[in-house]
N, C-alpha and C positions, 0 to 999 in steps of 0.2 A: 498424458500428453501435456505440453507445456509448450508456449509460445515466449519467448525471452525479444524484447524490441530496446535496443539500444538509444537511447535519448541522450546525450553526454552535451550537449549544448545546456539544458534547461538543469535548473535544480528541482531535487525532490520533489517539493513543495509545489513548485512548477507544473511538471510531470504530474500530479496528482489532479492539481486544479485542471489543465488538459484534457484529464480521463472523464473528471466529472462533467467537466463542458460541452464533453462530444455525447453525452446522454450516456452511455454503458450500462447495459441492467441485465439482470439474468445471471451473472458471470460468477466463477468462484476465484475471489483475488489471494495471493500468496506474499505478503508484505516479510523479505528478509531483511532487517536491520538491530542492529545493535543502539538505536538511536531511537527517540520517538521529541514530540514538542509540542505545546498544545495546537498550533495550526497542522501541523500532521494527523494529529489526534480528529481533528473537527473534519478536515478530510477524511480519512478513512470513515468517521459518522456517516458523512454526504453518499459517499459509496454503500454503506448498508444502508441507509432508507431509500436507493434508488435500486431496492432489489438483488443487491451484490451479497456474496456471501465472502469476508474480509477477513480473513486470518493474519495475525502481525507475530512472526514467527524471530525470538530473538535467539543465534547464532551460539552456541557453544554456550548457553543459559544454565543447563545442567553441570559441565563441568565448573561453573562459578558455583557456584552455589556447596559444590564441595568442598 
């Protein structure tokens, strides 16, 4: 099961800081992008020390790599 919540006003980075603000813990996060930055990078940290299980999943990785 998967919950998908549209945020199109805020960026990424935005949206991240957000998620960690509002406390979230417990949770298993699914991060699709082809992109990553060290503020992205330190975000997704904040989210696994606050109990998240944080996977940063990049998009067609396999077929590059061929």
């Amino acid at each position: 099961m998967s919950r998908v919540r549209i945020a199109a006003s805020y960026s990424f980075t935005t949206l991240l800081a957000r998620v960690i603000e509002s406390g979230l813990c417990d949770t298993e996060i699914f991060v699709f992008s082809a992109y990553t930055d060290p503020e992205i990078e330190a975000h997704l940290e904040a989210l696994k020390r606050n109990r998240n299980s944080v996977n940063f999943i990049v998009p067609l990785a396999e077929e590059a790599e061929k």
